[in-house]
C-alpha positions in Angstrom: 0.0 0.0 0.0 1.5 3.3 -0.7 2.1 6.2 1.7 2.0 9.7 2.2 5.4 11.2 1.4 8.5 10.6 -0.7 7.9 7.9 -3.1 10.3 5.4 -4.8 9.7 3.0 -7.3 7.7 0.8 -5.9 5.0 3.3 -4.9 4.7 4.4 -8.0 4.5 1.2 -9.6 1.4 0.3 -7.0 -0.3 3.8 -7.6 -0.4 2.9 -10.9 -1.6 -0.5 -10.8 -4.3 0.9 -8.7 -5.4 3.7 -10.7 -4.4 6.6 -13.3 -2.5 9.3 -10.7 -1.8 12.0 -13.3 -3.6 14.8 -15.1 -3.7 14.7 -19.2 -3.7 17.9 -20.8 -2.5 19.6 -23.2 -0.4 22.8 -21.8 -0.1 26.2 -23.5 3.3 27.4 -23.4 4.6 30.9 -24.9 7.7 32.9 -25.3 8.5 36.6 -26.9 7.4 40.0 -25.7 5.0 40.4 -23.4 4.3 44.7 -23.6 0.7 43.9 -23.3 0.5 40.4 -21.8 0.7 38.6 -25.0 2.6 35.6 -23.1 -1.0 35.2 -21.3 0.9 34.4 -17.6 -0.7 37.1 -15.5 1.9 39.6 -15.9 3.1 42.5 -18.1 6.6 44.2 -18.4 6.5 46.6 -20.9 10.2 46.5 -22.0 9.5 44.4 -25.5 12.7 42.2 -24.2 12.2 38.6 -25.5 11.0 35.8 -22.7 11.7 31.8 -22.9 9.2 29.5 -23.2 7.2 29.0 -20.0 3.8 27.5 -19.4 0.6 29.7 -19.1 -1.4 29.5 -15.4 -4.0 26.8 -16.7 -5.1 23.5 -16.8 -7.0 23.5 -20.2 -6.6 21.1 -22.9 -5.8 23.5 -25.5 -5.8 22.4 -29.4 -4.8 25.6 -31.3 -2.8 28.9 -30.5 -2.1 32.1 -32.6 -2.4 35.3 -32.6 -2.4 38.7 -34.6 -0.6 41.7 -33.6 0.2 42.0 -30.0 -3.2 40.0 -29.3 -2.7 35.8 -28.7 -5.8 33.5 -28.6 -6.3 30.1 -28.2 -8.8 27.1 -28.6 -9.3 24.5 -26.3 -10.4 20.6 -27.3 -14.0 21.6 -25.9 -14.4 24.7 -28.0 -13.6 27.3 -26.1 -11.9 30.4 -27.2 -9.6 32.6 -25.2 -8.2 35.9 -25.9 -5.5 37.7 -24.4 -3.1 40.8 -25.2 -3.8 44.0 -26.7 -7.6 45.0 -27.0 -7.0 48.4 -29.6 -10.0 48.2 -32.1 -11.2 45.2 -30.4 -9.0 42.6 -31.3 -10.0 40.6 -27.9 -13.2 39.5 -29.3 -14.8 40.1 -25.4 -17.4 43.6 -26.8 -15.1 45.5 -24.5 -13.2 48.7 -24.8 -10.5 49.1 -26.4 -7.7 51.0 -23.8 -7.5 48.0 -21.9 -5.2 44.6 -21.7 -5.3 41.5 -20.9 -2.4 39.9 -19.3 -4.2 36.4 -19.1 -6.5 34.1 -21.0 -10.0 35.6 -21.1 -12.8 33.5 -22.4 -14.5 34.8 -25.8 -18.6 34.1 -25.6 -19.2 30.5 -27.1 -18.3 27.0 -26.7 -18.5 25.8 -30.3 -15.2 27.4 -31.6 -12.6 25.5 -33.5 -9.6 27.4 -34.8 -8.8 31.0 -35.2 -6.6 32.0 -38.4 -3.3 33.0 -39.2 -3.4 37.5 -39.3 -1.0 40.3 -40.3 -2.9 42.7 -39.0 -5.3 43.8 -36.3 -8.1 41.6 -37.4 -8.8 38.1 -36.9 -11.5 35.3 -38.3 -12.3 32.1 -36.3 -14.3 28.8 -37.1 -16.8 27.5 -35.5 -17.5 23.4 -35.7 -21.0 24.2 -37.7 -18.8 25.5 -40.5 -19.2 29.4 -39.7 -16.9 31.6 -40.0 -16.7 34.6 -38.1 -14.4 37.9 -38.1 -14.0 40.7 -35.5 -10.8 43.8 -35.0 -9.8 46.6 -37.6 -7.4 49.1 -37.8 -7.3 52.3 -39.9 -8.7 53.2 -43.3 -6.9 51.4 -45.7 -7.0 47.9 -44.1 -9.7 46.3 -46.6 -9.5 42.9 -45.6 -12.2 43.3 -43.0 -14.9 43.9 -45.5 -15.5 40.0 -46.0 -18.0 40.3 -43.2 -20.1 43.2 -44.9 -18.7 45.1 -42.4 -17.5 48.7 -43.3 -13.5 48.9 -43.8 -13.1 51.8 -42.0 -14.9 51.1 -38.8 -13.9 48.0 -36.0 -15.8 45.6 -34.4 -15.3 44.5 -30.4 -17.4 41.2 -31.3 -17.6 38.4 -33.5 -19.8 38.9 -36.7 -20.7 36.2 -39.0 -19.3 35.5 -42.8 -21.6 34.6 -45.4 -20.4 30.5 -46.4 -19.6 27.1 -45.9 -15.9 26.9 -43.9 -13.6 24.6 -43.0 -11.4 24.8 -39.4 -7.9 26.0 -40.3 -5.3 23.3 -38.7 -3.2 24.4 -35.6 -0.2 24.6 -37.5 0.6 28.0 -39.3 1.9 26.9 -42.7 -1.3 24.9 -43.1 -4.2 27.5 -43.6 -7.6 27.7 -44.9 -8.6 30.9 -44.2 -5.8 34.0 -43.1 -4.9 38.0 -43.1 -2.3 39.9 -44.8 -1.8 43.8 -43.6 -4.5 44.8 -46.7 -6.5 41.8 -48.1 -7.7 38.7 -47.0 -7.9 34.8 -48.0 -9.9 31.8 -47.5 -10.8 28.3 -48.5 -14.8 27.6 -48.1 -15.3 23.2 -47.5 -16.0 23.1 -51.2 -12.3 23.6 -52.0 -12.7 27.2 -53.4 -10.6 29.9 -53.0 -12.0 33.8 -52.1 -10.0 36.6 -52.1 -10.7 40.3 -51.1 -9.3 43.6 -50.3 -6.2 45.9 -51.2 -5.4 44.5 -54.8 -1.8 45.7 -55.2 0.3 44.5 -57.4 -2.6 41.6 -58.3 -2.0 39.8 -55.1 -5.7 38.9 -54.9 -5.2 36.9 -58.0 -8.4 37.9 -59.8 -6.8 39.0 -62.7 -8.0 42.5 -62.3 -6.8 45.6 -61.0 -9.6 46.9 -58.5 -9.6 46.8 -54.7 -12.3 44.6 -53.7 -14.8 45.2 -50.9 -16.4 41.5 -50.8 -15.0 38.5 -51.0 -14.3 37.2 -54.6 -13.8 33.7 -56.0 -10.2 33.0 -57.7 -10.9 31.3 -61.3 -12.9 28.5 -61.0 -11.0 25.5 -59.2 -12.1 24.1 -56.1 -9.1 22.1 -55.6 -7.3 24.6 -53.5 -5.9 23.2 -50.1 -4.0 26.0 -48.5 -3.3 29.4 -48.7 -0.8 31.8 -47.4 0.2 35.8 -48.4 2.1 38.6 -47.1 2.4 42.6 -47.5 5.8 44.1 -47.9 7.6 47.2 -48.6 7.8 46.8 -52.4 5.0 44.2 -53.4 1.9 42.1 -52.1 2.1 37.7 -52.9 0.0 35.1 -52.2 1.1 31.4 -52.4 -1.4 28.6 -52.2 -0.9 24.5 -52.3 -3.7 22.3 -54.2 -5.1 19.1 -53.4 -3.4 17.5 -56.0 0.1 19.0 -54.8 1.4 21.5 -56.9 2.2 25.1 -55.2 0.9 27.7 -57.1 1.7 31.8 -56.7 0.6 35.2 -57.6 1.1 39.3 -56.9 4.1 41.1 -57.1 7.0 39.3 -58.8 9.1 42.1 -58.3 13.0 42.3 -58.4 14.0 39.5 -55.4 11.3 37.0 -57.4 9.3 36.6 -54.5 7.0 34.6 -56.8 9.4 31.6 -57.3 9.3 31.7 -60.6 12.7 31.9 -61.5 14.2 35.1 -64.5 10.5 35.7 -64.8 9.8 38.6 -62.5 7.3 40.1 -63.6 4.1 40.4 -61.6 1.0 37.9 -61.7 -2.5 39.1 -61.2 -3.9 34.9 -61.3 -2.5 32.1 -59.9 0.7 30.9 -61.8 2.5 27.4 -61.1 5.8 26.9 -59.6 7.6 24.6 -61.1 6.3 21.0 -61.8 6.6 18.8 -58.7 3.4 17.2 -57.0 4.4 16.9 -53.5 4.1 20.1 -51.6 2.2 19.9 -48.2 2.4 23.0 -46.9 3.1 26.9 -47.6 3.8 29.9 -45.0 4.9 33.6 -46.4 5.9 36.6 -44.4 7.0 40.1 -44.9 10.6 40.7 -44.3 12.3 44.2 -43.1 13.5 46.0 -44.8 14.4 44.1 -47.8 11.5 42.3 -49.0 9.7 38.8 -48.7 9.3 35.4 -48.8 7.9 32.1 -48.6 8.5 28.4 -47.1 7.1 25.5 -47.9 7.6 22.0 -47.1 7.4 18.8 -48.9 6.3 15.2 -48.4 10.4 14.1 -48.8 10.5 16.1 -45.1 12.4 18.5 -47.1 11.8 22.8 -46.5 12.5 25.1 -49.4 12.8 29.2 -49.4 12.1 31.5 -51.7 12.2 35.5 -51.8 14.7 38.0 -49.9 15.8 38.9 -46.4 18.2 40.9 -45.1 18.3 39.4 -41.6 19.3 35.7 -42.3 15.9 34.7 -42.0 15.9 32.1 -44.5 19.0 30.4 -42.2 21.1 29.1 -45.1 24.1 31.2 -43.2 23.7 34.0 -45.1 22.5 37.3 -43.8 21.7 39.3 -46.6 20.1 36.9 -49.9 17.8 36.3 -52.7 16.3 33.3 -54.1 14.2 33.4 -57.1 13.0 30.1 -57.5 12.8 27.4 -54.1 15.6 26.7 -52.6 16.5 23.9 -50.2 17.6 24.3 -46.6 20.3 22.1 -45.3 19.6 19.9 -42.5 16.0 18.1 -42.2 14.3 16.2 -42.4 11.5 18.7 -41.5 7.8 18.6 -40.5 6.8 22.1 -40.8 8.3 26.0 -41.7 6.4 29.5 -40.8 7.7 32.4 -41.6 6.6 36.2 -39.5 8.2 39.1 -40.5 12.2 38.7 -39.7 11.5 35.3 -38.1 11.6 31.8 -39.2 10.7 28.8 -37.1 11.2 25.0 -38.3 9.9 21.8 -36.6 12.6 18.8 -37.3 11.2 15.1 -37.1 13.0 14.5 -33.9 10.6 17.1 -32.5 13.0 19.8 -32.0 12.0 23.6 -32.7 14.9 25.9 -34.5 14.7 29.5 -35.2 16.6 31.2 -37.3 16.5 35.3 -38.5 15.3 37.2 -35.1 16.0 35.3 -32.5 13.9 37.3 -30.0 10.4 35.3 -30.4 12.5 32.7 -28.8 13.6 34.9 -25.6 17.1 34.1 -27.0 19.6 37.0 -26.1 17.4 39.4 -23.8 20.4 41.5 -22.8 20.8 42.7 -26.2 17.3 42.5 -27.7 16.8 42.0 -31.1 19.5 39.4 -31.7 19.8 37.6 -35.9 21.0 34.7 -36.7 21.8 33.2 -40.3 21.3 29.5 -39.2 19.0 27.9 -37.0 19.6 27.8 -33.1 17.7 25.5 -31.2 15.0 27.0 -29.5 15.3 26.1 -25.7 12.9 24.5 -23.4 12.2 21.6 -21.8 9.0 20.3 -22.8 8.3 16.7 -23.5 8.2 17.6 -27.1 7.2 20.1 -29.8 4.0 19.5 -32.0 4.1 20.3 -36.0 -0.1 20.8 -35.5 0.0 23.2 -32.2 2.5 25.5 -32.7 2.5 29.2 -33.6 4.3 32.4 -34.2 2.9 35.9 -34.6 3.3 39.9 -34.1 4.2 42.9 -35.8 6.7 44.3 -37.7 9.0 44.6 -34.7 8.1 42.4 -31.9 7.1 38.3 -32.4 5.2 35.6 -29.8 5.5 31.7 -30.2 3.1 29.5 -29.3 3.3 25.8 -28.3 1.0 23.2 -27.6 2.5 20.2 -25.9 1.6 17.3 -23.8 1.9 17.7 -19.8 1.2 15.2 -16.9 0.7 16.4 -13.4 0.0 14.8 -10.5 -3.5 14.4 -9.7 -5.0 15.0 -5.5 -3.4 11.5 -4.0 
């Protein structure tokens, strides 16, 4: 019979035999900046210096984490949405003002949520397990992409309003997206396969082969055989990237003098989707906007190998250089890998032994908080403890300057004995 106390092996072995003496769950755990409360662990610093990965103060079985700005949310297995962060134009999704913070995980009205999506901005949509789709946030005139709702593109909205459709849940992991944000136009993949665009149409990058901002969302040609979909705003062009159910990666916007479209000498812009190359094995696509040189994209394929395209000044790409341009995909060394995300400077990888590497700025991570922003031009590890990264629950997200990850892993606990 066991006893109160220090255990040894023995007592464990008989507290098992006799019964389940551990809590399953699976625990939250965030790193970055934390001006606002981002990290969600009851506290706020203000100083934007990068923290390590630690666990958020709860027990609940979370499924999906992400974020847009300096707001983080996530979904739990039993459908319950949390917000926590910044609330400016109402990016916490709680109908509350918008001066105020939230330094840890505040439940969103519902029970029924499934995922939220991957955003460049201050807006943010989220699935429900009927197959709604809903949007709430804004920003400032000019930010177009929240119009999908019917709801004016100048104004914000402080709760969740409905979008006309059909939707799928967008996976937990980032580089896997039905429906997602860039700073001026939006994205998303109904259950029927087809692709909508709306928004700022720079540069083409809504890929409706027209010129026109669009205020509602638009169907892209005629396919439903799109899968996933990914974009990003720059300094010097707009791109979309999207993988189809039969494989192939596909790309469009502003080709623009780093090819950021992939498509090798041929720069030029695309206003409709244009194929990259000829293989039939991509599984997953994640762009980003990269300061102050450009952009880019990763993708991965079912070989477990990652490939880059685009430009970055900040080694981003982590193929040990700082300051480079690819044209057309390019390989990374090491691998074999399960997923790639790329946010603004950042880049995060998940290798098959289930360790996370960041490469770019390192400060996501809470690598180097005595200096700050720290880059790197090949992949550090990213440090932690935890029994072991996910390539399905894992997130990164932010603005321009200041980044938040996200992970989802397994924890035990001790139960009441």
């Amino acid at each position: 019979m066991t006893r109160r106390g220090v255990w040894d092996i023995q007592d464990v072995r008989d507290k098992l035999l006799a019964g389940d003496p551990w809590n399953r769950y699976n625990a939250l755990f965030t790193s970055g900046i934390n001006i606002y409360g981002e990290l969600g662990q009851n506290n706020q610093d203000g100083s934007g210096v990068g923290a390590k990965l630690a666990q958020i103060d709860s027990q609940e079985n979370f499924a999906h984490v992400g974020g847009c700005d300096n707001t983080s949310f996530g979904v739990t297995e039993d459908g319950k949405l949390y917000s926590w962060g910044a609330s400016q134009f109402g990016r916490l999704a709680n109908g509350g003002p918008n001066n105020t913070y939230r330094s840890s995980p505040t439940q969103v009205p519902g029970t029924t949520w499934a995922s939220t999506c991957k955003s460049a901005t201050y807006s943010m949509m989220a699935t429900k397990t009927d197959g709604s789709a809903w949007f709430w946030g804004g920003s400032g005139p000019g930010n177009y992409a929240r119009s999908i709702a019917g709801w004016p593109y100048n104004n914000s909205c402080s709760s969740p309003v409905l979008i006309p459709g059909t939707w799928t849940a967008n996976p937990s992991r980032v580089d896997q997206q039905k429906m997602m944000f860039t700073g001026r136009a939006g994205y998303a993949i109904d259950s029927s396969g087809n692709l909508y665009s709306w928004g700022d149409n720079e540069y083409g990058c809504l890929g409706l082969n027209q010129p026109e901002t669009v205020y509602a969302k638009t169907q892209v040609g005629s396919d439903s055989t799109w899968k996933w979909v990914t974009g990003y705003q720059d300094n010097s062009s707009s791109n979309a990237a999207a993988v189809k159910t039969d494989g192939t990666l596909w790309c469009w916007g502003g080709g623009g003098a780093n090819g950021c479209l992939g498509l090798g000498p041929d720069k030029n812009d695309r206003s409709s989707p244009t194929q990259i190359g000829t293989g039939t094995d991509w599984t997953s696509v994640s762009g980003g906007q990269m300061y102050w040189l450009g952009g880019g994209f990763c993708a991965t394929r079912e070989n477990g190998t990652l490939w880059v395209w685009g430009a970055t000044d900040r080694g981003t790409f982590g193929t040990n250089q700082y300051d480079v341009q690819f044209s057309s995909p390019y390989g990374c060394p090491g691998g074999p890998y399960k997923m790639g995300q790329i946010c603004e400077n950042t880049m995060i990888r998940l290798k098959h032994d289930d360790t996370l590497w960041i490469s770019g700025d390192v400060h996501a991570a809470g690598m180097f908080p005595e200096t700050g922003h720290q880059y790197m031009s090949s992949p550090v590890q990213v440090p932690g403890a935890l029994v072991g990264f996910s390539s399905d629950k894992i997130g990164m997200w932010g603005n321009g300057t200041y980044l938040n990850i996200g992970v989802i892993t397994p924890n035990l606990t001790p139960a009441q004995l």
